[in-house]
Structure formats: structure tokens, C-alpha cells
N, C-alpha and C positions, 0 to 999 in steps of 0.2 A: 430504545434499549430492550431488546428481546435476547432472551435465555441463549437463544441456538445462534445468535448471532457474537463472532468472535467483537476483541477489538480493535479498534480503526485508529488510525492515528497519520495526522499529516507532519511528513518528516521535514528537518528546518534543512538550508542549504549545504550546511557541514555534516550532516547525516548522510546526506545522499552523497555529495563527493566523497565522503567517506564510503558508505557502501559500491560505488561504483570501483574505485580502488582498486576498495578488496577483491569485489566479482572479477574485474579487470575488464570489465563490459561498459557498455554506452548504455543512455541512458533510453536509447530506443531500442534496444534490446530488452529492459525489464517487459514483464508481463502487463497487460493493460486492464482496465476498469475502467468504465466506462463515467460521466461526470452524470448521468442522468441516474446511476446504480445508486438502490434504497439504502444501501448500506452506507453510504459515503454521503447522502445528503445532509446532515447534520452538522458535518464540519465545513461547508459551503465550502468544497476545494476548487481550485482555478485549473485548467486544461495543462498543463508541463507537473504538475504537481506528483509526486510519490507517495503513497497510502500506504504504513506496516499496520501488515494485521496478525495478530499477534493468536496465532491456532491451538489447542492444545492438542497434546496429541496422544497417541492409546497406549506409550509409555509414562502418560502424566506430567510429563515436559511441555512446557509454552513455546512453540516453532515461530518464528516470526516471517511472513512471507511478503511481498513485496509486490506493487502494481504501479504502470507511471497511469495516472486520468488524462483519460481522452474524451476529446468528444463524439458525439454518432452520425456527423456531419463529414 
């Protein structure tokens, strides 16, 4: 838990079929993160998995942005 670092959250399966929906995108279209990333090792995620991370922004708004984990292999 560091200061500069937003937060992380692994989305349940109704999240993401819901976010994908919405986008109207596939699931291998979101943005990637990597499963070895500092930032995600804490919630010990599995490789298909979805990570919101929830940014604030220099309106003072919480943006929530989105990554699928992958591996580096």
C-alpha cells in the first residue's frame, strides 16, 4: 500500500460481462497488465483475470480504468 499507488481490485465474472457489454468489446481487446506487475501482486490474480483500478483524476473524480493479466511468457 503506497501513497502514489491507485487502487486495484479483481473484478467478479458479472462485472466484466457487464463491462464488456457496455464497451461492446471482447475481452481481449481491454488493456493488459502484466501477472508479474507490483501493483497486482497482492491480490494473487490468475492469467484471464480483469483488474479495476480506480485513478483519481485532476478534476478530483475517481476514473476507474481497466486491464485483462497476462502473463510474460
Amino acid at each position: 500500500k503506497h501513497s502514489l499507488v491507485p487502487e486495484h481490485a479483481i473484478m467478479t465474472e458479472q462485472e466484466v460481462s457487464d463491462l464488456l457489454k457496455f464497451y461492446d468489446v471482447s475481452l481481449n481487446q481491454l488493456p493488459r497488465i502484466s501477472i508479474k506487475d507490483a501493483a497486482i501482486k497482492e491480490l494473487s490474480p490468475k492469467v484471464g483475470d480483469v483488474v479495476k483500478i480506480i485513478r483519481d483524476s485532476k478534476t478530483g473524480k475517481k476514473i476507474p480504468y481497466y486491464r485483462l493479466v497476462v502473463s510474460d511468457e
